[in-house]
N, CA, C and O of each residue as an XYZ file, in Angstrom:
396
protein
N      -2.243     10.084     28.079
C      -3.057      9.492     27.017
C      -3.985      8.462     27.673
O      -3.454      7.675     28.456
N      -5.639      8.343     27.397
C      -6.181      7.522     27.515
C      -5.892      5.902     27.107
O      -4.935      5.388     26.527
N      -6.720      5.517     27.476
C      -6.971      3.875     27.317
C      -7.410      4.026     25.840
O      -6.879      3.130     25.184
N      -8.043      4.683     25.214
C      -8.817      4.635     24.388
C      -8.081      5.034     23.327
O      -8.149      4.326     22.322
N      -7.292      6.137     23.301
C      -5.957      6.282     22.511
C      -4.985      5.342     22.389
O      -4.594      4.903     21.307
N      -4.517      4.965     23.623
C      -3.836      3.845     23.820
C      -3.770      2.846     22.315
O      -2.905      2.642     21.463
N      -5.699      2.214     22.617
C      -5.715      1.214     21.864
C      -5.807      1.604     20.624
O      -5.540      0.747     19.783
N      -6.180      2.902     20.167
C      -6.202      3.027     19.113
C      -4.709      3.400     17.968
O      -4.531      3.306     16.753
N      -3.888      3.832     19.102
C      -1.986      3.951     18.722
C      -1.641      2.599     18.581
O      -0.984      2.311     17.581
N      -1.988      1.575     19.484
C      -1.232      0.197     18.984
C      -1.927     -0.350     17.936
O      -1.240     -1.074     17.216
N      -3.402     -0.193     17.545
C      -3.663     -1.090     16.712
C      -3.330     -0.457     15.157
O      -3.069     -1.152     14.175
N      -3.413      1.217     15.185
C      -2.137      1.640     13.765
C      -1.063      1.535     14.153
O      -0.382      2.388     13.585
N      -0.366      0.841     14.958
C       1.195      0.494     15.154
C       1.263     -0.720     14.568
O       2.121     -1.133     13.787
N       0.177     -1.341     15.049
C       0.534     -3.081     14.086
C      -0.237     -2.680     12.699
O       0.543     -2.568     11.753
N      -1.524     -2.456     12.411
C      -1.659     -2.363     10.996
C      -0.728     -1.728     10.346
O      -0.640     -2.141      9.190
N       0.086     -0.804     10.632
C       0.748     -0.183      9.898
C       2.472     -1.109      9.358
O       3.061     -1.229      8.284
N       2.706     -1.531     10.630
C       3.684     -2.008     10.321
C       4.182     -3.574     10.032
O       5.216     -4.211     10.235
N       2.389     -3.943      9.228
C       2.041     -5.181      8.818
C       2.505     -4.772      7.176
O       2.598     -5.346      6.091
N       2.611     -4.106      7.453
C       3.162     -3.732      5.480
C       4.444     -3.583      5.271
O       4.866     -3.761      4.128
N       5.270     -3.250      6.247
C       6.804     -3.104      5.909
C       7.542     -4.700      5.526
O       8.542     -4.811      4.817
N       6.987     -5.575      6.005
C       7.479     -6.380      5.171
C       7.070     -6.926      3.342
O       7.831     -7.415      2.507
N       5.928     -6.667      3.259
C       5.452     -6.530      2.193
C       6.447     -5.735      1.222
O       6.993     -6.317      0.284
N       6.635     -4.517      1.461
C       7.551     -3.293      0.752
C       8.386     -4.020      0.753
O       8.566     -4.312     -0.429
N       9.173     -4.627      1.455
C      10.416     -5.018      1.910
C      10.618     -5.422      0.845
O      11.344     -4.898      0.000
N      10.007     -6.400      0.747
C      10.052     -8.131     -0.227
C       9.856     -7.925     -1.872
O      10.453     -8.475     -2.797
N       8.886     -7.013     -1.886
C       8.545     -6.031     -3.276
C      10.112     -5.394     -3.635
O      10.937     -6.044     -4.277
N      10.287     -4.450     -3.273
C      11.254     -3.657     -3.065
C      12.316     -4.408     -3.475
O      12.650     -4.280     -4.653
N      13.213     -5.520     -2.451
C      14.148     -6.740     -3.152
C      14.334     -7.743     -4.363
O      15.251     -8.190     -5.052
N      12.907     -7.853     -4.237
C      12.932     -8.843     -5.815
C      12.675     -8.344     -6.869
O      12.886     -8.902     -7.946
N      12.007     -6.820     -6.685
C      11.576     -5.945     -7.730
C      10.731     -6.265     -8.437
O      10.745     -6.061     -9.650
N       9.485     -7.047     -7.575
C       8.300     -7.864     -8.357
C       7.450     -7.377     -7.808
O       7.881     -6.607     -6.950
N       6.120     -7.433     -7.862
C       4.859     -7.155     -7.796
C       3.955     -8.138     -8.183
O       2.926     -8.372     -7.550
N       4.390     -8.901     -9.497
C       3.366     -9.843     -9.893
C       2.560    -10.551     -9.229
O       1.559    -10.933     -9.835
N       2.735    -10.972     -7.717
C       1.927    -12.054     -7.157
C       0.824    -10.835     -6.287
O       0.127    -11.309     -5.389
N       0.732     -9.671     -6.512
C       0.061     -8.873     -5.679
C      -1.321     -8.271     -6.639
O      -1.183     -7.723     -7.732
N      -2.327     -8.456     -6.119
C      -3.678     -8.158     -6.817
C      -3.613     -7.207     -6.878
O      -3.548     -6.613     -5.802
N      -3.579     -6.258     -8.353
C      -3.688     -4.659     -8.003
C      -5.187     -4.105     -7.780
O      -5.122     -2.881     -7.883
N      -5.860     -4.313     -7.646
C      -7.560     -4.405     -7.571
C      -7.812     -4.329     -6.101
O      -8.512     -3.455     -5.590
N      -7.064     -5.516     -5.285
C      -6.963     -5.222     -4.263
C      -6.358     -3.948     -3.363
O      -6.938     -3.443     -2.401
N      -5.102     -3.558     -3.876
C      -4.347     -2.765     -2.970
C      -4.956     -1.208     -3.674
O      -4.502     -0.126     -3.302
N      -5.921     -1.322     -4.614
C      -6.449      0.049     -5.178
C      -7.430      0.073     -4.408
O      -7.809      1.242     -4.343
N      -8.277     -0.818     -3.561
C      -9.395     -0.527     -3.101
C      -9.067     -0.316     -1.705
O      -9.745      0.428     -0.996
N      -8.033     -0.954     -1.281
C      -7.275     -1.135      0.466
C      -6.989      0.726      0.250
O      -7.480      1.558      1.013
N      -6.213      1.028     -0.797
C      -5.679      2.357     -0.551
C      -6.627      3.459     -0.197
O      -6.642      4.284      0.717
N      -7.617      3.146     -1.473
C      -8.977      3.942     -1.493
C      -9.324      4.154      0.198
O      -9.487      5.244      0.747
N      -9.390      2.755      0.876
C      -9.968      2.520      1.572
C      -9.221      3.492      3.355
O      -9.713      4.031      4.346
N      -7.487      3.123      2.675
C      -6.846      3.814      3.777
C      -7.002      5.416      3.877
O      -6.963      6.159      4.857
N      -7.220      5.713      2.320
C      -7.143      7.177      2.269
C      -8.411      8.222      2.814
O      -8.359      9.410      3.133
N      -9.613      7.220      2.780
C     -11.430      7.737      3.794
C     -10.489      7.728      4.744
O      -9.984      8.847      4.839
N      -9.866      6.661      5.762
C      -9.646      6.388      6.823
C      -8.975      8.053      7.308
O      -9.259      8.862      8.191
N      -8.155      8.008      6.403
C      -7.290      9.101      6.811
C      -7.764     10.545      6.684
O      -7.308     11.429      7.409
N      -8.843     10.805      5.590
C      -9.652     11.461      5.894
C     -10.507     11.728      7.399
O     -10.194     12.471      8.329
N     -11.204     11.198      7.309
C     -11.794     10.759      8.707
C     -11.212     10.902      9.750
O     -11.880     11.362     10.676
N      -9.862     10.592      9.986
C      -9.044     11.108     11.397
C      -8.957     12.421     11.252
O      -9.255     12.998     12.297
N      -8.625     13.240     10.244
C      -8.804     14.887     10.142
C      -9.683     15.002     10.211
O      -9.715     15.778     11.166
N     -10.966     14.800      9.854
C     -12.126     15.429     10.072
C     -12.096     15.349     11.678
O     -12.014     16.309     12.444
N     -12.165     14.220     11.955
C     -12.370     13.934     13.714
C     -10.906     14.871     14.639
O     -10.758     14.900     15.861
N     -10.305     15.317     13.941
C      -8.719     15.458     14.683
C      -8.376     14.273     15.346
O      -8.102     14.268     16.546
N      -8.371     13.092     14.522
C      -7.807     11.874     15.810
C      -6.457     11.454     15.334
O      -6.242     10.887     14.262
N      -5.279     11.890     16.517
C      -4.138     11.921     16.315
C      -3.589     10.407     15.377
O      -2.955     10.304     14.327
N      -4.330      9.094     16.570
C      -3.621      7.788     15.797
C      -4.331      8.046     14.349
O      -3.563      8.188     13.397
N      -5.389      8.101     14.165
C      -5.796      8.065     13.211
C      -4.986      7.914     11.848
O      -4.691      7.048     11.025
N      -4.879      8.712     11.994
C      -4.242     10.180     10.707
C      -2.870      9.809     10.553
O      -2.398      9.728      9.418
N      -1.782      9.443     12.138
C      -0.581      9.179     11.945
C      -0.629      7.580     10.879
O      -0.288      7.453      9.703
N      -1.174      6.556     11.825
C      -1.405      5.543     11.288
C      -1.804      5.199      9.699
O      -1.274      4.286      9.065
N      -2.729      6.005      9.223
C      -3.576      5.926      8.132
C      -2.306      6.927      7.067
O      -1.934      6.413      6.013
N      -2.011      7.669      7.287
C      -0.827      8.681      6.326
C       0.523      7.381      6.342
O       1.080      7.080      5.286
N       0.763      6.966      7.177
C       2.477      6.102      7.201
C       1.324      4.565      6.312
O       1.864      3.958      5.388
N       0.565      4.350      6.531
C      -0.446      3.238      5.869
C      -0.449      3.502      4.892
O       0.242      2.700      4.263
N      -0.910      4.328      4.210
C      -1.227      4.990      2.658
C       0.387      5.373      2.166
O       0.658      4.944      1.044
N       0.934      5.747      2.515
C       2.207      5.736      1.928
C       3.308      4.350      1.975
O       4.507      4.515      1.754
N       2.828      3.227      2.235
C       3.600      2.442      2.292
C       2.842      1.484      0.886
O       3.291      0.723      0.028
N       1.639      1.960      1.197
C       0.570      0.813      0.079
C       0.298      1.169     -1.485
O      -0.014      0.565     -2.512
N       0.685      2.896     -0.949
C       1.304      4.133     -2.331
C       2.321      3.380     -2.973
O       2.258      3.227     -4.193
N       3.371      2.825     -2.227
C       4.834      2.187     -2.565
C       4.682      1.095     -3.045
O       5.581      0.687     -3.780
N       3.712      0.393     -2.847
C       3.479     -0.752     -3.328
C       2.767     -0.722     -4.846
O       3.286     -1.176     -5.866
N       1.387     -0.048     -4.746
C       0.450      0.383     -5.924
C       1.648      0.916     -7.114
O       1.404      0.774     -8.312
N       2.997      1.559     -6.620
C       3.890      2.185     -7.537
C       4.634      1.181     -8.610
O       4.734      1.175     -9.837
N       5.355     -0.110     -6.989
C       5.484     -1.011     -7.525
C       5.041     -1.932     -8.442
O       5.556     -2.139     -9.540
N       4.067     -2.488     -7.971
C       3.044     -3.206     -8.848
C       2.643     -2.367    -10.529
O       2.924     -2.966    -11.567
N       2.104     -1.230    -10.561
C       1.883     -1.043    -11.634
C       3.550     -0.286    -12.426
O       3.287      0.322    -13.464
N       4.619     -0.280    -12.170
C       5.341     -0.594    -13.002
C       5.737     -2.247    -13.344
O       6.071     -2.501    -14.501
N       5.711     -2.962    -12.696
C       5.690     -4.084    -13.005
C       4.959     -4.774    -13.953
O       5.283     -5.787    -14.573
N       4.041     -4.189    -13.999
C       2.638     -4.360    -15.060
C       2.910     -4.220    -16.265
O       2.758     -5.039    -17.172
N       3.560     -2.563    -16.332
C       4.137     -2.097    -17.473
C       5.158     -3.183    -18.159
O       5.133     -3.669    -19.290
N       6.112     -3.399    -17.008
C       7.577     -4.139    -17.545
C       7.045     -5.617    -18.349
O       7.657     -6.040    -19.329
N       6.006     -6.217    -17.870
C       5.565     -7.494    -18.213
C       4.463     -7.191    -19.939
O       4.072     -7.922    -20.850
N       4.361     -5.881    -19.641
C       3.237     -5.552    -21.333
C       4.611     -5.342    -22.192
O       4.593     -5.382    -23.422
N       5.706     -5.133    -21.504
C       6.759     -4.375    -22.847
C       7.298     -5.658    -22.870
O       7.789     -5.894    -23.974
N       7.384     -6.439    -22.199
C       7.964     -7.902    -22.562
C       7.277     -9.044    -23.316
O       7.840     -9.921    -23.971
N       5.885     -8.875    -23.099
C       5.168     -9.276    -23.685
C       5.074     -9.189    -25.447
O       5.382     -9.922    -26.388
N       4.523     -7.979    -25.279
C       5.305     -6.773    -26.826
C       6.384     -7.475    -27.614
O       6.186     -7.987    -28.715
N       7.431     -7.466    -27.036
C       8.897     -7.575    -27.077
C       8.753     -9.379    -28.049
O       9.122     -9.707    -29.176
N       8.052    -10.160    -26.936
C       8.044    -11.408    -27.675
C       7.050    -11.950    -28.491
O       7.047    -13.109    -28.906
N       6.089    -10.983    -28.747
C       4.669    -11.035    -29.567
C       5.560    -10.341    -31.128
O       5.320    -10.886    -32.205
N       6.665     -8.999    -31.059
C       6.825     -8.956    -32.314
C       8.121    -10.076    -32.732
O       8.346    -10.251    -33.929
N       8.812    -10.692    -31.863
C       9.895    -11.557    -32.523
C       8.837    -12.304    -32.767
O       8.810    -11.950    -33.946
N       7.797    -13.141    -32.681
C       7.089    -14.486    -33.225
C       6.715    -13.709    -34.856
O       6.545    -14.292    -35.926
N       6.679    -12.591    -34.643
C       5.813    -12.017    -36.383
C       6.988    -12.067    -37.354
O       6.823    -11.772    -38.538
């Protein structure tokens, strides 16, 4: 493997595995609330060109990086918008006890 691969395997080795703690922490507390969903819809958008783009190009990090990326931020976007849900039915919940 080149230099050029090289750098391009470590730097989806760390972007990628700049999110497992994220999941992690989501995942344990079973919250989402403090996470912008606006944001991680446009990051995803954004991972999923990426990952496009390594198939088009055949570029191995690419594609590995950008697929384990998009599926971790998938996990999150999952998270978050059930959380969303849980906070409208609770909401609900204490909007009809006040009536």
């Amino acid at each position: 493997m080149d230099i050029i691969n090289w750098i391009g395997t470590l730097a989806g080795v760390f972007t990628t595995i700049a999110f497992i703690p994220q999941v992690a922490k989501t995942w344990k507390t079973r919250s989402a609330g403090d996470i912008s969903l606006l944001m991680f819809l446009l990051f995803s958008s954004g991972v999923l060109l990426w990952l496009i783009y390594g198939v088009l190009l055949q570029a191995m990090p690419i594609i590995v990086a950008n697929g384990i990326t998009l599926s971790l931020s998938a996990s999150i976007l999952v998270m978050k918008i059930k959380d969303l849900r849980a906070q409208r039915r609770r909401q609900l919940a204490a909007d009809q006890r006040t009536l």
